[in-house]
N, C-alpha and C positions, 0 to 999 in steps of 0.2 A: 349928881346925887339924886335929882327927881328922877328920872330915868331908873336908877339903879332901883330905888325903893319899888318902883312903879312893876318891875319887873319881877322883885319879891313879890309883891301883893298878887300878881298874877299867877305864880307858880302854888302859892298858898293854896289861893279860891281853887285852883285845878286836882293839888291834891286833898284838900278836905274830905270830896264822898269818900277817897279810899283810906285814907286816917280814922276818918268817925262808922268807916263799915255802911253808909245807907246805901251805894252802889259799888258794885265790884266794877274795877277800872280791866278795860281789854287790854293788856302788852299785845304792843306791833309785834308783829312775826319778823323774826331775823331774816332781811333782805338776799342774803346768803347763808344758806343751810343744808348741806349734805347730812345724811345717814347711813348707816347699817341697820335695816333693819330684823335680818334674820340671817344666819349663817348655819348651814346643816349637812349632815356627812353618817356614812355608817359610823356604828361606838364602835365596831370592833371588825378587820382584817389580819390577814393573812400577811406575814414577812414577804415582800418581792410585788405583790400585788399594786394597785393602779387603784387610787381611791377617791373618790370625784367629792370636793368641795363647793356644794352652791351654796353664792352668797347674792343677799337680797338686797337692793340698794333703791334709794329716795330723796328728791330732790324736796324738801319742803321750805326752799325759799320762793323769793319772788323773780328772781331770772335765772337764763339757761345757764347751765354750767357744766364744765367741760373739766375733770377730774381724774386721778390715779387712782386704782382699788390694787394693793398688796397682801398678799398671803405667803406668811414666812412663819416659822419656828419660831414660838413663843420664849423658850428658853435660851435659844440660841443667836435669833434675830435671824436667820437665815432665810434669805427669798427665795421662796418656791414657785412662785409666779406673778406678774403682776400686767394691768393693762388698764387702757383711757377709757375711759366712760362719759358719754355726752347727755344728758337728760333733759327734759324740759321743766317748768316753773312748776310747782307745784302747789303755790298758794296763790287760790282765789280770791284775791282783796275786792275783783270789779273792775279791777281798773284794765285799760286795754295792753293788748299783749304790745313792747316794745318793738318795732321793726328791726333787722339787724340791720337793711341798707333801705336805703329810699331814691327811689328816682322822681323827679320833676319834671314839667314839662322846660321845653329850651328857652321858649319866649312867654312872656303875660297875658295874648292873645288864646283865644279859645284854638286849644290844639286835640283836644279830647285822646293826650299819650294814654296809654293803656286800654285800649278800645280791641285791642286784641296782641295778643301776647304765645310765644311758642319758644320752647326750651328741651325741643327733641334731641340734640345732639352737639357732639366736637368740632367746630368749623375748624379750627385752628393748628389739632392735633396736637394739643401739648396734654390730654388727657383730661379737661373739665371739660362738663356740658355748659353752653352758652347760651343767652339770653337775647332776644328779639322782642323788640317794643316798639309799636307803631305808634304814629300822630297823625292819625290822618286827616285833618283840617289845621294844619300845620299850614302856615301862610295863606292864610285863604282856600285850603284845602287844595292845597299841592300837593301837601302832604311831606312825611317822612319816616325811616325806620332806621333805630337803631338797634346798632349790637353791642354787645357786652358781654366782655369773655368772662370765664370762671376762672375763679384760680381761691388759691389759699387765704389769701387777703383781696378779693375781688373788689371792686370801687363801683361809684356810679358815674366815672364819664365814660363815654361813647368811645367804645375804639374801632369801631366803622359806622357812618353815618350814611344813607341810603336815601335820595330824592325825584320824588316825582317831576315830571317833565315840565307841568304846566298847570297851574291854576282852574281848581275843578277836577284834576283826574283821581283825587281822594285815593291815593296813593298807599298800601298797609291799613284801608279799611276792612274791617274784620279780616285781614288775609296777609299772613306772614306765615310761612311755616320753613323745617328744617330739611333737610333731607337729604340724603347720599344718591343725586340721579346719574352721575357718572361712574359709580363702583370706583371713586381712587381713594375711599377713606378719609376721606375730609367729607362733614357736612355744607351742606348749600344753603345760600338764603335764598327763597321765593317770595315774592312780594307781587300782589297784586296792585291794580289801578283800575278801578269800575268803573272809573267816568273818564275814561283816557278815551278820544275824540268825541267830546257831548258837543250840545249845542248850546249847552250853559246854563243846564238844570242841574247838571252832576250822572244825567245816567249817560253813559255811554257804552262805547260797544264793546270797550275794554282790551287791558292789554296782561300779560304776565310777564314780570322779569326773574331770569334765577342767573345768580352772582356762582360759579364755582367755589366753592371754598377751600382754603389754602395756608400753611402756615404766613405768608404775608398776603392774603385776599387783598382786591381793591373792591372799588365801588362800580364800577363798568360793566353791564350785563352781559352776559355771555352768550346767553340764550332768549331770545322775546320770544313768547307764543301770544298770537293775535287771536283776541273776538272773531267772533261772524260779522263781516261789514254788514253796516246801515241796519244790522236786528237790533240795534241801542238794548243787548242783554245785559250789561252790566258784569262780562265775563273777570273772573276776578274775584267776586265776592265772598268766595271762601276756597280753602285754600288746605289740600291735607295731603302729607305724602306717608310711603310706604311698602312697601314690597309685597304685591298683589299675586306675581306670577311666579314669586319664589327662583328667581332668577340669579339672585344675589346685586339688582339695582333698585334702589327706592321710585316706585311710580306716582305719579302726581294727578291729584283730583281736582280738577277745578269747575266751581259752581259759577253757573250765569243765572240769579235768581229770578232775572226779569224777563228772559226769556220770552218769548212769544203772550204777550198778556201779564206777564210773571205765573207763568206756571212753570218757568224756571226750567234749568236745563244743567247738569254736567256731565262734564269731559274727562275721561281715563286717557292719561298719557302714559306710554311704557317709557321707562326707563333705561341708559344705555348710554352708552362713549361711541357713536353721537347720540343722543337723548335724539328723541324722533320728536318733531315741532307738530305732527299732525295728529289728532284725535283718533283714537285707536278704540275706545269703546266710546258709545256716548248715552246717558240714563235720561229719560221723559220725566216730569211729574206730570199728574193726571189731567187736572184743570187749572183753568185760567184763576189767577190770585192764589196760588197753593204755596208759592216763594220756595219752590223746590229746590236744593239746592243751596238756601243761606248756609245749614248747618253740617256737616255731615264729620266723621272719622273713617279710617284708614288703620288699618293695623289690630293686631290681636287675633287670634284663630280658634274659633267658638264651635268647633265642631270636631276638631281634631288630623284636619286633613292636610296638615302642611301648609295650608295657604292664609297668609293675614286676609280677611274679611272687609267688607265696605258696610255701610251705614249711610244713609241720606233722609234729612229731614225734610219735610214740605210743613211748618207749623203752622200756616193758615189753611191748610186743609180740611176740606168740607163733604160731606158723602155729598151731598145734591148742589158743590158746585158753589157755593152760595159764601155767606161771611160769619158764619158761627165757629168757624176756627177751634174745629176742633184737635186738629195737629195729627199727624202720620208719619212713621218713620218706615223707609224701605230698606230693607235688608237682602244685601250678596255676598255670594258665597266668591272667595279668590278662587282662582283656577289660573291654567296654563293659557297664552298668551291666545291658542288657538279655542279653546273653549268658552275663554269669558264672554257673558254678551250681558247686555243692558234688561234685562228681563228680572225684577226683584222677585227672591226665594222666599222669602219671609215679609209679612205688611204688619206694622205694628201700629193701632188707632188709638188716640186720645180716648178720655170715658166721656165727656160731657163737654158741652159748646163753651169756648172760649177759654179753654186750654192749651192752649199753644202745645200742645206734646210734640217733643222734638226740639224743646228750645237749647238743650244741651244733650251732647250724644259721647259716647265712648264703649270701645270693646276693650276690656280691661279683664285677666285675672286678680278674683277677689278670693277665692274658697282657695286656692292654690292647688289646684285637681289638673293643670295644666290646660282645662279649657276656659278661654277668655268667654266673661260675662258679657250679655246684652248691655247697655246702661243709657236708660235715658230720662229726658229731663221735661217737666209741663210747669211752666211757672206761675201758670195762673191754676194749675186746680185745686182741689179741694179748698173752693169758695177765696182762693187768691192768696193761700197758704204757699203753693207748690208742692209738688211731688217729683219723688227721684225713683223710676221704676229700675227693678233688678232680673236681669230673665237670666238661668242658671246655663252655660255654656256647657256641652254634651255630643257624645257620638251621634245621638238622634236628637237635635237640637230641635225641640219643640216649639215654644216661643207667641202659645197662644196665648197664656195670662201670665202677667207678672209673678216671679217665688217673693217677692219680698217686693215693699213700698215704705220710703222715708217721708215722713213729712214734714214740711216747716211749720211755723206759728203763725195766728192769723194775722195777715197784709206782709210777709216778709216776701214770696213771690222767689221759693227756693226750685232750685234746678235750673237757672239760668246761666246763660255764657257756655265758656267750656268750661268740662268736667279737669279737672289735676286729678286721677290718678297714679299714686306712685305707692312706697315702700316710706310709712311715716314712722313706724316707731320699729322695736325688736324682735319682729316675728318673718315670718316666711307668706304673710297673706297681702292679698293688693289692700289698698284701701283708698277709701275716695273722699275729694276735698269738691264741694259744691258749695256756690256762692246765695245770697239770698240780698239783689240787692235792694230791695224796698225795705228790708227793716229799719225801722222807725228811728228816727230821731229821739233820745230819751226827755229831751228839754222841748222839743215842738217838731211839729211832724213832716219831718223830711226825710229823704233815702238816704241815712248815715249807710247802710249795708253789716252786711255782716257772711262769713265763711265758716262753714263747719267741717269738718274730718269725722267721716265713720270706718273707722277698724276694719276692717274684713274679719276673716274668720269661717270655719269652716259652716254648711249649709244652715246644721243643727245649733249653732251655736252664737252666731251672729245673731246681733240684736237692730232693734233701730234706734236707738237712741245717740246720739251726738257726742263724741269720745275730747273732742275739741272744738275748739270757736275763738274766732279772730273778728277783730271788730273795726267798724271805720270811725275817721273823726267825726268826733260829733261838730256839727253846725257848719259842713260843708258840704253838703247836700251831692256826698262824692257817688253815690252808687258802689261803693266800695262790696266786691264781692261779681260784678257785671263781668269779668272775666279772668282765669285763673292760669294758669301752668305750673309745672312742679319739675325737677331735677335735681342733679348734684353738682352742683354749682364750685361746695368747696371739697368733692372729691371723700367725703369722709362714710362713704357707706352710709348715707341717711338723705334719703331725697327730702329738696325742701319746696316751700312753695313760693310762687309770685302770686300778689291778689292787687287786682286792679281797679281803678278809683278812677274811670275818665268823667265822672261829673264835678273831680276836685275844682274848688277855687273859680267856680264857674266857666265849668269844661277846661279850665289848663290841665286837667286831669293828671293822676301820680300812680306810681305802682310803687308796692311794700312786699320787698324779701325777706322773709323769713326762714331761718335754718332751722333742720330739723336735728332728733328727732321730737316728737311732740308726744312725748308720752313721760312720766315722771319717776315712774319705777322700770327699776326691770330686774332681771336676776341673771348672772353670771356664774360660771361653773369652770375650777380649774383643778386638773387632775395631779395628786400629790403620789409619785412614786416612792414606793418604800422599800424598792429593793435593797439598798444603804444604811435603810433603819434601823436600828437595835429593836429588838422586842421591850411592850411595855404602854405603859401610857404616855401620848402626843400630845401634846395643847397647840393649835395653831390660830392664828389671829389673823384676822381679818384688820384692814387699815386702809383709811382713807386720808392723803394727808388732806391738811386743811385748805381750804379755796379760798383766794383773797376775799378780808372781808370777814369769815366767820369769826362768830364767839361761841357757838355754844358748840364744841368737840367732845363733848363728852360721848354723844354716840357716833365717832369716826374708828370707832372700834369693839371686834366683837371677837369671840373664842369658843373656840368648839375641841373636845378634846376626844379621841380616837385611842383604840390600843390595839398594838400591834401585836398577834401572836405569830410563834414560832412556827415557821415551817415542820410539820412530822416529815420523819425520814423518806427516801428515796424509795416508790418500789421500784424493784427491778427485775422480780422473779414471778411467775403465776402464780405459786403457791404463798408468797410474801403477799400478793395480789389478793387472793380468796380470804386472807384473814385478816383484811382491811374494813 
């Protein structure tokens, strides 16, 4: 009975401001909430004609939701079209966006899983793109990588798991990617090992494994490509493949950052059944400490010539040599197998010392003009904000000053890791997902992290301002944001992303899948033939049924109403013709 009253009393005290009027009380926003917001059509056609209905839809609950929009005959109830609509959340409460899946690391030891992540491709061939997650201080930094197929109901256990040889060879650090090197249509895993034969500091001289991939792959390499013995380069340490010579085999780039001094070094492998084990092109970076080679991309064609493009970062790069790190990206042009040579077309330099430029790189179409964008990433500049440079991709690809620069906020340390490029909401433009992972702790000041999504859009129209943002847990000091990838995981025309957290829970580090897309409106258009039609006036109705969960339906429905006139008579003669 105390309880029961206790509970009165409380509900009283809560509602009183709104009974006596001295505060207006805020209604929560309904957790599921679909609408129609507009619905529009010509007033008036022509009997037989084709007459396009758009209708404007909006998510303004607090999770994704995945829904039917029908358009039928108001009078008659008759469907004239109807299709699924996926959108994202639309109400900003603050609170952080839900994961759809989560991975963990295996064990409670520092494994630092999500320290690099790559989601280029079908290992499998059952038609998802799949998922690659390293640990590379996995048992004492043995290391491991796993995989994770796509499907329609995808999960988070491993259904191929991938280990290094021996304690120390840091095994899928920074270095896992996908790739088709044999042309049979399955993707491959490559995984690198930087410290595979060290002397037990971690750098060694490195190895590469690539697994075939197969509708039932195993774990068994197929292929090793060796280091430079005794250069302790640390060959391995990044890892990107792609089809350079337009061949129809994915070629593979592999960075040795330490290289001679660490002025770093990589390797162009061609592609092919047999995949050739021996360095076929090989790139310099300038000086000693430049770490040429951590960062680089593969793929995209930024000039228009047929050939996907390379990208290589040196971010401690310095003009006189020294440690002001200002960061330099080298840029080459793909060519055919006998043209290509290690000579960089394009030099892209940091603005100011201790910018790391080139901490993330990507050739992406963003404008959608069919030439892939420059993109790259300085995580410390503008005073430790970061910046994401944009160089516009062209026949005559220029590439001296940035067309556009995003910035993050001060201490967030945006453009780091890799760039996710992909396809995030309803449009036909790229768009890019950069991580920021120093942003702040809101409770005390640690690298909670945080991920943005900017829109693409054509040259004149794109903006810089941040379209989306995904956020880490607060008070696990995960770097959430340190590295990203993006695909279609559940096959539904909307790539989504992975965003990595390898400083979770004191380095057991996590990654967070997110489905797209991430945008919360969009508009649809279906075409209502009226060659069947009586002449006269149409009502047709827009409908959405309800999503589990809603109350308020009142706007899952809208009407637009159209008349239909009569066809005038047939001509058929000239002179019928001239007095029309």
């Amino acid at each position: 009975m105390k309880s029961t009253n206790l509970l009165h009393l409380v509900l009283v005290l809560v509602l009183i401001p709104v009974c006596c009027g001295s505060e207006k009380a805020e209604l929560p926003k309904p957790v599921h909430d679909v609408a129609i917001m507009d619905i529009s059509a010509p007033s008036t056609c022509k009997q037989g004609h084709t007459v396009p209905v758009t209708i404007s839809l909006a998510n303004q609950g607090t999770r994704r939701e995945t829904f039917r929009v029908t358009l039928s005959e108001d009078a008659t109830g008759k469907e004239i079209a109807s299709q699924e609509v996926t959108l994202a959340k639309g109400w900003k409460d603050g609170s952080e966006d839900v994961a759809d899946l989560i991975f963990d690391a295996e064990t409670n030891e520092t494994n630092e899983l999500s320290n690099s992540m790559d989601s280029s491709g079908d290992v499998n061939g059952d038609g998802y793109d799949d998922l690659l997650i390293n640990a590379c201080y996995w048992h004492g930094g043995q290391g491991r990588v796993y995989l994770y197929y796509g499907g329609r109901n995808m999960d988070n256990v491993a259904d191929k798991v991938f280990t290094g040889e021996a304690v120390g060879d840091c095994f899928g650090d920074m270095a896992g990617t996908l790739g088709d090197m044999n042309g049979d249509g399955y993707y491959d895993v490559v995984v690198g090992a930087r410290g595979y034969h060290n002397s037990g500091d971690g750098w060694g001289d490195g190895r590469v494994y690539i697994y075939y991939g197969a509708p039932n792959m195993d774990n068994i390499a197929d292929v090793i490509l060796e280091g430079e013995a005794g250069q302790r380069g640390c060959f391995g340490t990044d890892l990107k493949a792609g089809d350079v010579d337009n061949d129809g085999y994915d070629d593979l780039l592999v960075g040795a950052c330490v290289m001679n001094s660490w002025r770093g070094r990589s390797y162009l492998f061609w592609g092919g059944n047999p995949l050739d084990t021996t360095a076929d092109v090989v790139f310099d970076g300038e000086h000693e400490n430049d770490w040429f080679g951590r960062q680089a991309r593969v793929g995209g064609d930024v000039n228009g010539d047929g050939y996907n493009d390379i990208i290589i970062g040196a971010k401690l790069w310095d003009a006189n040599g020294g440690d002001d790190k200002f960061g330099r990206a080298y840029f080459y042009y793909g060519n055919t197998q006998e043209n290509m040579d290690g000579t960089a077309d394009k030099v892209f330099s940091g603005e100011t010392r201790k910018d790391e430029f080139s901490t993330a790189l990507d050739l992406f179409d963003i404008d959608n003009d069919d030439f892939a964008e420059v993109i790259i990433g300085a995580r410390y500049a503008g005073n430790g904000r970061g910046r994401v440079y944009l160089y516009w991709g062209a026949n005559d690809f220029g590439g001296s000053s940035p067309d556009m620069i995003l910035q993050g906020k001060p201490g967030e340390s945006m453009g780091c890791g890799d760039f996710a490029c992909g396809y995030f909401n309803n449009d036909d433009f790229g768009d890019i997902l950069t991580g920021a992972f120093t942003y702040p702790d809101p409770h005390y000041p640690r690298m909670m992290g945080r991920a943005y999504i900017f829109n693409g859009n054509t040259r004149a129209s794109m903006d810089q301002l941040a379209d989306y943002i995904f956020e880490g847990e607060s008070g696990q000091n995960g770097r959430f944001g340190s590295a990203a990838t993006s695909a279609d995981f559940n096959n539904d025309n909307y790539d989504d992303v992975v965003v990595g957290a390898w400083g979770y829970k004191n380095s057991q580090g996590r990654a967070y899948l997110y489905y797209g897309p991430f945008e919360n409106t969009t508009d649809i258009t279906f075409n209502w033939d009226t060659t069947n039609t009586s002449p006269g006036k149409h009502t047709l109705k827009a409908s959405i049924a309800p999503v589990a969960g809603e109350e308020d339906m009142a706007d899952n429905t809208m009407t637009v109403t159209i008349e239909v006139n009569r066809l005038s008579k047939t001509v058929s003669t000239p002179r019928e013709l001239n007095q029309q």
